[in-house]
DRENPALO-506954 format. One record per residue (C-alpha): x, y, z negated; residue in one letter. Coordinates in steps of 0.5 Angstrom, whole numbers, plus 500, padded with zeros to 3 digits. Layout:
! DRENPALO-506954
c1:X c2:Y c3:Z r:a
...
//
This chain:
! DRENPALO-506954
c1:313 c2:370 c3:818 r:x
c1:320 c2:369 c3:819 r:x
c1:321 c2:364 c3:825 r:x
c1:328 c2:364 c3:826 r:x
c1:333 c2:359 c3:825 r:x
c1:339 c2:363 c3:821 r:x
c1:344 c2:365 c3:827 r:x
c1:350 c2:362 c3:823 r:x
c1:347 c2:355 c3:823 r:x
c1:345 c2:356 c3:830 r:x
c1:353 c2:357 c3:831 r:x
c1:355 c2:352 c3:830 r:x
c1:357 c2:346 c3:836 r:x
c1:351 c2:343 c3:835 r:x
c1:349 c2:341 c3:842 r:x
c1:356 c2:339 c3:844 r:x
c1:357 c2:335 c3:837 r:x
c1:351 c2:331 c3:838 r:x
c1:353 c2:329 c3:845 r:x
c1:359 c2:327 c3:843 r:x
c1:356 c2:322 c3:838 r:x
c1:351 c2:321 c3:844 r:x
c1:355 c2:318 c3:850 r:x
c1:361 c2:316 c3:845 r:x
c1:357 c2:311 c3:842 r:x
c1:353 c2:308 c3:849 r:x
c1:359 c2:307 c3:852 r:x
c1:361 c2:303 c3:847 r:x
c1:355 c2:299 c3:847 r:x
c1:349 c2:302 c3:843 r:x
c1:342 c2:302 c3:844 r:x
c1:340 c2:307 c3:842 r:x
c1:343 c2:313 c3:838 r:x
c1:341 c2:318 c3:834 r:x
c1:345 c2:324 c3:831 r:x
c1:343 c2:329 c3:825 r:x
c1:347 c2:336 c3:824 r:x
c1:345 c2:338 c3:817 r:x
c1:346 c2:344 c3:813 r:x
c1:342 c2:344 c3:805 r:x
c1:342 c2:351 c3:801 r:x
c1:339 c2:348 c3:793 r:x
c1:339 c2:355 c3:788 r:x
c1:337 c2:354 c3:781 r:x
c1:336 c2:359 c3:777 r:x
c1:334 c2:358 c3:768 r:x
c1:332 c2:362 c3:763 r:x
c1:331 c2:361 c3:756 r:x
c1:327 c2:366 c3:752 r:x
c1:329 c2:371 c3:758 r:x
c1:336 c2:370 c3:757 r:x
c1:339 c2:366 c3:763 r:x
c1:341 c2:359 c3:762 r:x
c1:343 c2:356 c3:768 r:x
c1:345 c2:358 c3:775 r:x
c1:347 c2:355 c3:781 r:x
c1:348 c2:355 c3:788 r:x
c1:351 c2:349 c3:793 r:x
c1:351 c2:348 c3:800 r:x
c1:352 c2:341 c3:802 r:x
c1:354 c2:340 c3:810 r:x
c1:355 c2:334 c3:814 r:x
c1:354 c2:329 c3:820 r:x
c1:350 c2:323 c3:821 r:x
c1:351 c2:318 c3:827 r:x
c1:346 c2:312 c3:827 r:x
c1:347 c2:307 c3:833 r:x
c1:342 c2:299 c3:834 r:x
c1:346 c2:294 c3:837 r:x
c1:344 c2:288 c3:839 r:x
c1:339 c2:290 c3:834 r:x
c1:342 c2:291 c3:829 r:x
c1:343 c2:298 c3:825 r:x
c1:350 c2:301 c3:825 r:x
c1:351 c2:309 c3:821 r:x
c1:357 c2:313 c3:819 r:x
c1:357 c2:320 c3:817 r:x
c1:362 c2:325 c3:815 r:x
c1:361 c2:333 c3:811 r:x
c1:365 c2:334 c3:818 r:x
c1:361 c2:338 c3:823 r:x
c1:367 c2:337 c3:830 r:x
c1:366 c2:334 c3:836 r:x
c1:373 c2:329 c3:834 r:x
c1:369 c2:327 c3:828 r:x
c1:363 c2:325 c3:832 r:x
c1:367 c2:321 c3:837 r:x
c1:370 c2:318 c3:831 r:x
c1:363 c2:317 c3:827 r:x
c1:360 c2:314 c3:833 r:x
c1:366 c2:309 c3:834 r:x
c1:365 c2:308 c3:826 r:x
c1:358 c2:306 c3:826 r:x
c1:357 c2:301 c3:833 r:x
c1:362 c2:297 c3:829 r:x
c1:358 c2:298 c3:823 r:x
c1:352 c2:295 c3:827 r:x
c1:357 c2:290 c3:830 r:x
c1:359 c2:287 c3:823 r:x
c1:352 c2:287 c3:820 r:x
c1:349 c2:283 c3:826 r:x
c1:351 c2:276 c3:823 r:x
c1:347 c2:278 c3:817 r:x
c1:341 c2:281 c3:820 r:x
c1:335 c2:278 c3:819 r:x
c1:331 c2:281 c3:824 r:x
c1:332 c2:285 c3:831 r:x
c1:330 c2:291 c3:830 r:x
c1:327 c2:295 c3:835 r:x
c1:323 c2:302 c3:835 r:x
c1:316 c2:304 c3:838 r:x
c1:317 c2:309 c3:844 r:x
c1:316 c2:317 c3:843 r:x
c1:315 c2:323 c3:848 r:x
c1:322 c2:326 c3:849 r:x
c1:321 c2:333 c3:845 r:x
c1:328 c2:338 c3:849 r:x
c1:331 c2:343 c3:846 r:x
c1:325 c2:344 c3:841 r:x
c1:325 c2:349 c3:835 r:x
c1:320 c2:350 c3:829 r:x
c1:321 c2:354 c3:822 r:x
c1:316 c2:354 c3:817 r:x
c1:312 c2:359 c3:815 r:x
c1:315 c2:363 c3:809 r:x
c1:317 c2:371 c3:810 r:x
c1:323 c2:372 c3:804 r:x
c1:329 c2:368 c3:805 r:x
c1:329 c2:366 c3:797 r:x
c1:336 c2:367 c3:798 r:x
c1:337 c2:374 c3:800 r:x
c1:334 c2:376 c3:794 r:x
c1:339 c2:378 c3:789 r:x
c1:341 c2:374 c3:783 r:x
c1:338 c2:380 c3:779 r:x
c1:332 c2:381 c3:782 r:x
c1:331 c2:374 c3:781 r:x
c1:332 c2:374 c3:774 r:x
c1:329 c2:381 c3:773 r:x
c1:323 c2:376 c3:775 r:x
c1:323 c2:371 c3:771 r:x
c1:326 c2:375 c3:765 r:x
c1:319 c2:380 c3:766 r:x
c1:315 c2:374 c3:766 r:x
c1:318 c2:370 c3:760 r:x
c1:318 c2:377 c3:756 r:x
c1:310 c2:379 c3:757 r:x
c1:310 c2:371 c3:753 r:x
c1:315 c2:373 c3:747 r:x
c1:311 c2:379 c3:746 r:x
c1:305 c2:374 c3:743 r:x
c1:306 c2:373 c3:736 r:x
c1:304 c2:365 c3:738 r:x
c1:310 c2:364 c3:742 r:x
c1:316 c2:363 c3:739 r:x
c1:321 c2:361 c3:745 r:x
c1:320 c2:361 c3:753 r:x
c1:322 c2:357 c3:759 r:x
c1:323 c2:358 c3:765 r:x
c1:326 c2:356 c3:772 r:x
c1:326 c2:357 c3:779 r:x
c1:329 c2:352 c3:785 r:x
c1:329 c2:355 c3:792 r:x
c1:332 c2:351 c3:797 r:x
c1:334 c2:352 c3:805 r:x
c1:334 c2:346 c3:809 r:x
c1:336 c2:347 c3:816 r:x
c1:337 c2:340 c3:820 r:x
c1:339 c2:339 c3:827 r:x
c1:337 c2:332 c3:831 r:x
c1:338 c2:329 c3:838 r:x
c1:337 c2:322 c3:840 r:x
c1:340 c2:318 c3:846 r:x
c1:333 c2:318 c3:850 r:x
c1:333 c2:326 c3:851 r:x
c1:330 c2:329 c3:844 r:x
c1:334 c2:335 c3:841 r:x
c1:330 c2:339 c3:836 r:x
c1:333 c2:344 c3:832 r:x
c1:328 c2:346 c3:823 r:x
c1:329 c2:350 c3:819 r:x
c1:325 c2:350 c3:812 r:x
c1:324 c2:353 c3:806 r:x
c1:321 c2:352 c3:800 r:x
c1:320 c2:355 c3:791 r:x
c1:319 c2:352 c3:785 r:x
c1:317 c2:356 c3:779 r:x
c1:315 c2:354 c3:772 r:x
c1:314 c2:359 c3:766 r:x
c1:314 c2:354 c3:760 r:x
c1:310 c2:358 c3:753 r:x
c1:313 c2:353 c3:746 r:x
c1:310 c2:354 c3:740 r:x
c1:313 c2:351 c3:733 r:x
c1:311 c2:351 c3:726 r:x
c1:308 c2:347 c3:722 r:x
c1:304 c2:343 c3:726 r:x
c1:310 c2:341 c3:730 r:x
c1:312 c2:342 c3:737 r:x
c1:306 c2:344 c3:742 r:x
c1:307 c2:347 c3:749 r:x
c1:304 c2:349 c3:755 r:x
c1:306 c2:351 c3:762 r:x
c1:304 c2:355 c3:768 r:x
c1:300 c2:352 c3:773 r:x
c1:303 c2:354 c3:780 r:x
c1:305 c2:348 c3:784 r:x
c1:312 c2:348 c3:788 r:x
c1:311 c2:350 c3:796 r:x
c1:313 c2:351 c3:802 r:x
c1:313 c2:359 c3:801 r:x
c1:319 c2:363 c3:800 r:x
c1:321 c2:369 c3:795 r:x
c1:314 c2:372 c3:797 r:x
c1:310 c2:366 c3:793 r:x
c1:313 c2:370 c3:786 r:x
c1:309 c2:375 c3:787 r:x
c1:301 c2:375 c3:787 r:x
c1:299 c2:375 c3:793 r:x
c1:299 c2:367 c3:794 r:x
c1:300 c2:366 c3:786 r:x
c1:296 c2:369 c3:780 r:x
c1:302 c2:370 c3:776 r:x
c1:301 c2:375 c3:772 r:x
c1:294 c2:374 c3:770 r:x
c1:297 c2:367 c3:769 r:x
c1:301 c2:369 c3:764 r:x
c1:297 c2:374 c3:761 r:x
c1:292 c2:368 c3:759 r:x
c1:298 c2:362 c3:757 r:x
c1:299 c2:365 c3:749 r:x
c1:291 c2:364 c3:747 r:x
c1:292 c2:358 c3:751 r:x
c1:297 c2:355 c3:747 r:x
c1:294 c2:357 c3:740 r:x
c1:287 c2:353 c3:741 r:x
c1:292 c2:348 c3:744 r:x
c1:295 c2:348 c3:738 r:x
c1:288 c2:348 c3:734 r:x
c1:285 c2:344 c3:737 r:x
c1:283 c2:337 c3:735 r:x
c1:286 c2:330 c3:737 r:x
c1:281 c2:327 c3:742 r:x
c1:277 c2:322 c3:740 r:x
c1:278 c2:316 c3:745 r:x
c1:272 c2:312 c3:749 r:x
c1:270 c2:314 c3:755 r:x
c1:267 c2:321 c3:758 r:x
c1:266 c2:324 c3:764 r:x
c1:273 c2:328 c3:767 r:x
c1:273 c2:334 c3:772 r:x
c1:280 c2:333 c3:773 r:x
c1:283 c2:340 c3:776 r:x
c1:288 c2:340 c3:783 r:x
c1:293 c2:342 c3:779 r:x
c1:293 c2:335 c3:775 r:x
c1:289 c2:331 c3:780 r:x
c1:295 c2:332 c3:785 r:x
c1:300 c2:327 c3:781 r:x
c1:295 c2:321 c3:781 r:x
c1:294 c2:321 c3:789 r:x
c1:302 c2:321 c3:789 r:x
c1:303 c2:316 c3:785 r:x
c1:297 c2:311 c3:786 r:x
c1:294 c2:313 c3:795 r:x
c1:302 c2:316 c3:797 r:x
c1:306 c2:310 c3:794 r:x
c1:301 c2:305 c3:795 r:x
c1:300 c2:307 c3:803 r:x
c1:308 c2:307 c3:805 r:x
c1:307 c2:301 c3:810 r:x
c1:315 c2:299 c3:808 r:x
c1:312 c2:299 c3:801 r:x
c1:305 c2:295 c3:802 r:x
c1:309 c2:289 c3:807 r:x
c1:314 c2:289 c3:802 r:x
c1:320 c2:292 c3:806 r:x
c1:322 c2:296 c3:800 r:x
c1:320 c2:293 c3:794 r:x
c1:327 c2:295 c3:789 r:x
c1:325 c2:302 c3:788 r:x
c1:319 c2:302 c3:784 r:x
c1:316 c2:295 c3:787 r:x
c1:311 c2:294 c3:792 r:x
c1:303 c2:296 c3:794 r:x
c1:297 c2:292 c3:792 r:x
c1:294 c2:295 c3:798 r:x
c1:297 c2:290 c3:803 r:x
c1:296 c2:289 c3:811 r:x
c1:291 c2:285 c3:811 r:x
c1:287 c2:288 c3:807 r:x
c1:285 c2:294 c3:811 r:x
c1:278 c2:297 c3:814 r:x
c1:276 c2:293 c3:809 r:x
c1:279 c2:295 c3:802 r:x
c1:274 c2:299 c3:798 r:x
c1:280 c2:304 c3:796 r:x
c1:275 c2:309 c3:791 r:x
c1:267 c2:312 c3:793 r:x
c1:264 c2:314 c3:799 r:x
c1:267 c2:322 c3:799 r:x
c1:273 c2:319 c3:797 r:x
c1:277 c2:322 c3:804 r:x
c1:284 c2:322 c3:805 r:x
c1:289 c2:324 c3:811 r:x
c1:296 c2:323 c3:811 r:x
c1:300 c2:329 c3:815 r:x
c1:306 c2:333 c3:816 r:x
c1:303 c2:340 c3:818 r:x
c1:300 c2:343 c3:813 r:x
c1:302 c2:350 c3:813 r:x
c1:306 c2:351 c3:806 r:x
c1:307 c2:343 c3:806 r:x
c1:313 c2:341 c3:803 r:x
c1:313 c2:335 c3:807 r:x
c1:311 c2:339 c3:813 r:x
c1:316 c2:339 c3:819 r:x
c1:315 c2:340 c3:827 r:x
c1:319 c2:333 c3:828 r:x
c1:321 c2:328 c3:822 r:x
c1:327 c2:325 c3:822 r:x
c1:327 c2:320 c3:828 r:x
c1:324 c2:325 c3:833 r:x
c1:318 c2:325 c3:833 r:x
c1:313 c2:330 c3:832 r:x
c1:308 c2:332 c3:827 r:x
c1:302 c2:328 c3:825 r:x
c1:295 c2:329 c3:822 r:x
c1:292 c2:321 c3:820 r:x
c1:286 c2:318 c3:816 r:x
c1:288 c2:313 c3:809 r:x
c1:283 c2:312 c3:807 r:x
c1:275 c2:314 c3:810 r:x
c1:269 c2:314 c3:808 r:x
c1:273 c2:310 c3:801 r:x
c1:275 c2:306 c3:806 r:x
c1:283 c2:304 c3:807 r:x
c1:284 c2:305 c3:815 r:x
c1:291 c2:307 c3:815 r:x
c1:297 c2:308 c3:813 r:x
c1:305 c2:312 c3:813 r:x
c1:309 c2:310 c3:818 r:x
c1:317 c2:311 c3:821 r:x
c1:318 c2:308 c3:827 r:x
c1:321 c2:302 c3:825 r:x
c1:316 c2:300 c3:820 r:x
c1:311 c2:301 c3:826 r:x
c1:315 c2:297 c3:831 r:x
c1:315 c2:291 c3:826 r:x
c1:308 c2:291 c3:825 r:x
c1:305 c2:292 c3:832 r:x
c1:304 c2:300 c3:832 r:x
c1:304 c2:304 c3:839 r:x
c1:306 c2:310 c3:835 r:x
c1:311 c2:313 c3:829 r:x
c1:306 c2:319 c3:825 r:x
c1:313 c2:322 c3:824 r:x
c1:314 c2:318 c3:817 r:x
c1:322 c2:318 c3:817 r:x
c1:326 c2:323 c3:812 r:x
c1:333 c2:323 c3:810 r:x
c1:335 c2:327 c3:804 r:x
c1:342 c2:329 c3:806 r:x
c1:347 c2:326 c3:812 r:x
c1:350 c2:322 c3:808 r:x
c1:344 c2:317 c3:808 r:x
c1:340 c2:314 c3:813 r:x
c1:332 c2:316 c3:815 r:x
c1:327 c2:312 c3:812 r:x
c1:320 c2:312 c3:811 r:x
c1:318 c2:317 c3:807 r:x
c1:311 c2:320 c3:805 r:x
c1:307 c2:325 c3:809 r:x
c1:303 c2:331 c3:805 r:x
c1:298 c2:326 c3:802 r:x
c1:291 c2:330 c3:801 r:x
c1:284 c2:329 c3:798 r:x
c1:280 c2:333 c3:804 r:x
c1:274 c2:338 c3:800 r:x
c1:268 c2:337 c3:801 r:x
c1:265 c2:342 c3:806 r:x
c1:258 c2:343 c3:802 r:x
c1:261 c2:341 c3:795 r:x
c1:261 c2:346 c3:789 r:x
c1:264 c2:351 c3:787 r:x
c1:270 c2:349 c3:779 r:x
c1:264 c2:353 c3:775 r:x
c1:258 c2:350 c3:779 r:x
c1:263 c2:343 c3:777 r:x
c1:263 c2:345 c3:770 r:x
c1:256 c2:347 c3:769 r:x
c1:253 c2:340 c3:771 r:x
c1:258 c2:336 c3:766 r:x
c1:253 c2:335 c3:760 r:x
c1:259 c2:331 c3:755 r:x
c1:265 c2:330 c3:758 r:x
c1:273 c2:333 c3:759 r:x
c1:277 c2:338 c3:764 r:x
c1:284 c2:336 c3:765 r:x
c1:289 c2:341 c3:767 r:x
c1:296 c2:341 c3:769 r:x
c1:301 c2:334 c3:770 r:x
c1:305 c2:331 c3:765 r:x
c1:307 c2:324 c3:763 r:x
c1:305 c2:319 c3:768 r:x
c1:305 c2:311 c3:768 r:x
c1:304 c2:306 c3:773 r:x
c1:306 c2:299 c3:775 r:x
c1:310 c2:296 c3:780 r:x
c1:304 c2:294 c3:785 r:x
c1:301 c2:303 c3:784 r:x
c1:294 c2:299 c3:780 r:x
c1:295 c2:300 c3:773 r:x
c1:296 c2:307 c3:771 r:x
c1:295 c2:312 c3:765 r:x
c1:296 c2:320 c3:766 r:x
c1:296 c2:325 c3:761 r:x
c1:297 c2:333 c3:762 r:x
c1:297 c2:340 c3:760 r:x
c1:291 c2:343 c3:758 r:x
c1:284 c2:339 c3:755 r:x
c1:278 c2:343 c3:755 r:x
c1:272 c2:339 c3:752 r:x
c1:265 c2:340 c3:756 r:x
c1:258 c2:339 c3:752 r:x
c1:251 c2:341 c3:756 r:x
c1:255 c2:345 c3:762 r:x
c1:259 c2:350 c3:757 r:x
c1:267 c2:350 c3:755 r:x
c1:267 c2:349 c3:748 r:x
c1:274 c2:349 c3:746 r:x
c1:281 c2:345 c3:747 r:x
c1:282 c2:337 c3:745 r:x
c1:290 c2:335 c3:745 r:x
c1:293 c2:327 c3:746 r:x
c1:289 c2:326 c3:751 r:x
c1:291 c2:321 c3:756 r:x
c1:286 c2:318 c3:762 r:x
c1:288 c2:310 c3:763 r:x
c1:284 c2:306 c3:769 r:x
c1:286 c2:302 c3:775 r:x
c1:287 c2:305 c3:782 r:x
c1:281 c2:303 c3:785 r:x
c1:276 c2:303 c3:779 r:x
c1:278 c2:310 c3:778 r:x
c1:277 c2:312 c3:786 r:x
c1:271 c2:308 c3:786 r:x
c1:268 c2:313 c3:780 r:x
c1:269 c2:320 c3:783 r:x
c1:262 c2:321 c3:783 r:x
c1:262 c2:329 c3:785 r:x
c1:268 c2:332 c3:790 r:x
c1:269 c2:339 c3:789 r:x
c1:268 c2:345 c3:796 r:x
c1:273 c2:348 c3:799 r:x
c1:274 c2:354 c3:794 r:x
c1:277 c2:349 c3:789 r:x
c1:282 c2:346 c3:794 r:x
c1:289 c2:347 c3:792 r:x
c1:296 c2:344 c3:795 r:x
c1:300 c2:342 c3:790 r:x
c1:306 c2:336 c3:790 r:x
c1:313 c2:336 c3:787 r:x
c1:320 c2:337 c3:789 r:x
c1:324 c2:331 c3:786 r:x
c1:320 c2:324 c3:789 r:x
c1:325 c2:317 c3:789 r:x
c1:326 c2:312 c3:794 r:x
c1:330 c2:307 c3:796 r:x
c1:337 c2:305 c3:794 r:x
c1:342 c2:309 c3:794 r:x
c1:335 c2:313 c3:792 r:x
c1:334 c2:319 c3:797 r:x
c1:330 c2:325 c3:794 r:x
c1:325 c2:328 c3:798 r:x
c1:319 c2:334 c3:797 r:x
c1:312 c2:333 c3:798 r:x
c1:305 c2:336 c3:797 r:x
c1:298 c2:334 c3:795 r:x
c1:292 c2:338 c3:797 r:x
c1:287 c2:336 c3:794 r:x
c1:278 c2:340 c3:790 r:x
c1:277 c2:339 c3:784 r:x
c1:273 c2:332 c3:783 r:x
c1:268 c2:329 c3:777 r:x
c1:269 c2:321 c3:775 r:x
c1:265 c2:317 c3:772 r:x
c1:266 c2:315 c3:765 r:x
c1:274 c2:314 c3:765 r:x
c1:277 c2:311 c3:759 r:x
c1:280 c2:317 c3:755 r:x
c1:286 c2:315 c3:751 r:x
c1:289 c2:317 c3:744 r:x
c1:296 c2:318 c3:746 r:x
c1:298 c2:319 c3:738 r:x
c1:293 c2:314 c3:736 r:x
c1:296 c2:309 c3:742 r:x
c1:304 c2:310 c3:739 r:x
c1:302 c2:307 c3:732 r:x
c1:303 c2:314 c3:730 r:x
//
């Protein structure tokens, strides 16, 4: 694995612009002071019907200064890395922090933290996407379009990589200085079928990660085997009959399951969310305070962790944004909520001895905010095998893939669609359904997971593009989870639901 910060990135005066920044604004009357030095490398690359469509490649660089005076917050940032600058940004920042302070409402204090000095931490990838090049890149993506256009079922392609390299240098007035690098990939072939029966697609499965350039090969994602499956796929899909709605038995799959754990358990158990701090960008949460150790959040095999140390995570880190290093804590136990995701202001605000490392911002220019950890449905150690899943529905519906999802302000009421529906009677696959919605409220639809997959069904999925705040920052992040069994869910017709 590649564990080395690029030389280029380590080049720059980091320690002397962050001590600039430090001192200038203690003696200027702040606090607390913490600086951020970041470099962020975004690589975009499309192809349609294996002809390149899109590419770019952009670097975006800058300096962050974030003071408390008086107990209130000051920021100034600047896409200028000098030690001028961050003596200018510090000053910026404490009368930023001055000004505000009539306007507080509250004082704002941090919980505590071990001073991490001189720290380095690189994730686990072994090719740096960006050093692969741009035609080998599209050789790839071309290959796998191509063997998709070969079928006489698929009458055009999509496909698109993302890759980006993050590199983020932190230090604070209390001592810590840690120096990050991480990579991650996104990749999705898309097969699209058009005749007369309208438009029909179907894309692969494989899910964003923190690897580099090796995730397009095999060894970490069948991609071959994958493609070579997509196009009889498709045609049953597009044969396939509409789903007739009522209730069945779902085996829900990871690579679809994961999205309903983001939106109804990620959001809902953001504590700034859940006591209303963040209430602007997609409401509140319906699992408030005090209703921990006590809510019946899903079934008894219902276990859920937050961390930020999951090997290939996109939320993985060595520290978050505040300093603080990474974490692994229980949600939701035994069904039960008993946790939540913290930054170290929103700890503070309730009383918590300790950040779990919850702090993120998306580029210097914005200030860190409580954001989601990898959120993750733990196996069961003894559970089934997917074909020993399979073999115990008697009349139910596999879903794979995500697509279109809906859920309300407070993360309760949702319905999800998905990629792929394969119907099940008496323990067989017996062929495809489409417009195949699952529509439930959170704790109804947890409460009725009834069969948790073993290990071997375990897959960590997530998505590169999560929102928050306002201005809105964007944030990677990942959700392991088994394939799970639930109870009777309410099926959908999606045409039917329309007025189509």
């Amino acid at each position: 694995m590649n564990k080395n910060v690029d030389a280029d990135f380590l080049a720059l005066p980091l320690a002397a612009v962050s001590d600039a920044a430090i001192s200038t604004a203690k003696d200027a009357g702040a606090s607390h002071v913490d600086v951020r030095i970041e470099r962020t490398r975004n690589g975009l690359l499309s192809l349609r019907d294996a002809r390149p469509e899109t590419q770019s490649d952009e670097t975006n660089a800058g300096l962050g200064v974030r003071v408390i005076v008086n107990g209130a917050w000051g920021f100034a940032s600047s896409p200028e890395i000098s030690v001028d600058v961050a003596k200018k940004l510090a000053l910026t920042a404490v009368a930023m922090a001055k000004t505000s302070k009539p306007l507080s409402t509250e004082l704002v204090s941090l919980v505590t933290e071990p001073v991490y000095a001189n720290q380095t931490w690189v994730s686990d990838y072994e090719i740096d996407p960006f050093s692969v090049s741009d035609s080998d890149k599209k050789d790839r993506l071309a290959d796998l379009s191509n063997r998709l256009l070969k079928s006489a079922n698929v009458n055009h392609t999509s496909a698109h990589t993302m890759f980006v390299k993050e590199q983020k240098h932190y230090a604070d007035s209390y001592g810590t200085s840690t120096t990050q690098q991480r990579v991650r990939i996104q990749t999705q072939i898309e097969a699209i079928s058009i005749g007369d029966h309208g438009f029909e697609s179907m894309r692969t499965l494989a899910q964003p990660a923190g690897f580099g350039w090796e995730w397009m090969g095999n060894s970490h994602w069948k991609w071959d085997d994958e493609i070579a499956e997509l196009p009889s796929l498709l045609a049953e899909k597009v044969a396939a009959p509409s789903v007739e709605p009522g209730r069945y038995d779902v085996l829900v799959h990871p690579s679809n399951l994961w999205l309903t754990i983001h939106e109804s358990i990620g959001h809902a158990t953001e504590l700034d969310r859940a006591i209303g701090y963040e209430a602007n960008y997609a409401g509140t949460s319906f699992a408030t305070p005090d209703k921990l150790n006590t809510l019946q959040y899903g079934s008894k095999l219902m276990n859920v962790t937050g961390d930020r140390a999951t090997p290939h995570g996109l939320s993985t880190v060595g520290f978050d944004d505040e300093g603080v290093a990474a974490q692994r804590w229980d949600i939701i136990k035994d069904g039960v909520l008993v946790g939540y995701q913290l930054d170290r202001r929103i700890a503070a605000r309730v009383n918590r001895d300790r950040s779990n490392g919850c702090a993120f911002a998306d580029s210097p220019a914005h200030v860190p905010i409580q954001r989601m950890p990898n959120v993750s449905l733990q196996p069961n150690p003894t559970g089934p095998t997917y074909d020993e899943m399979v073999a115990s529905m008697e009349d139910g519906i596999i879903i794979k893939g995500d697509k279109s999802w809906s859920i309300d302000m407070q993360r309760y009421n949702f319905q999800f669609t998905g990629q792929q529906f394969h119907r099940v009677k008496n323990g067989k696959i017996v062929g495809q359904l489409k417009d195949v919605a699952y529509q439930a409220t959170t704790t109804d639809f947890w409460g009725s997971m009834k069969v948790v997959g073993g290990p071997s069904t375990y897959v960590l999925g997530g998505a590169f593009n999560c929102g928050k705040a306002q201005p809105g920052q964007i944030a990677a992040v990942s959700h392991g989870c088994p394939a799970a069994i639930f109870d009777k869910v309410n099926i959908l017709n999606t045409v039917a639901e329309a007025g189509k």
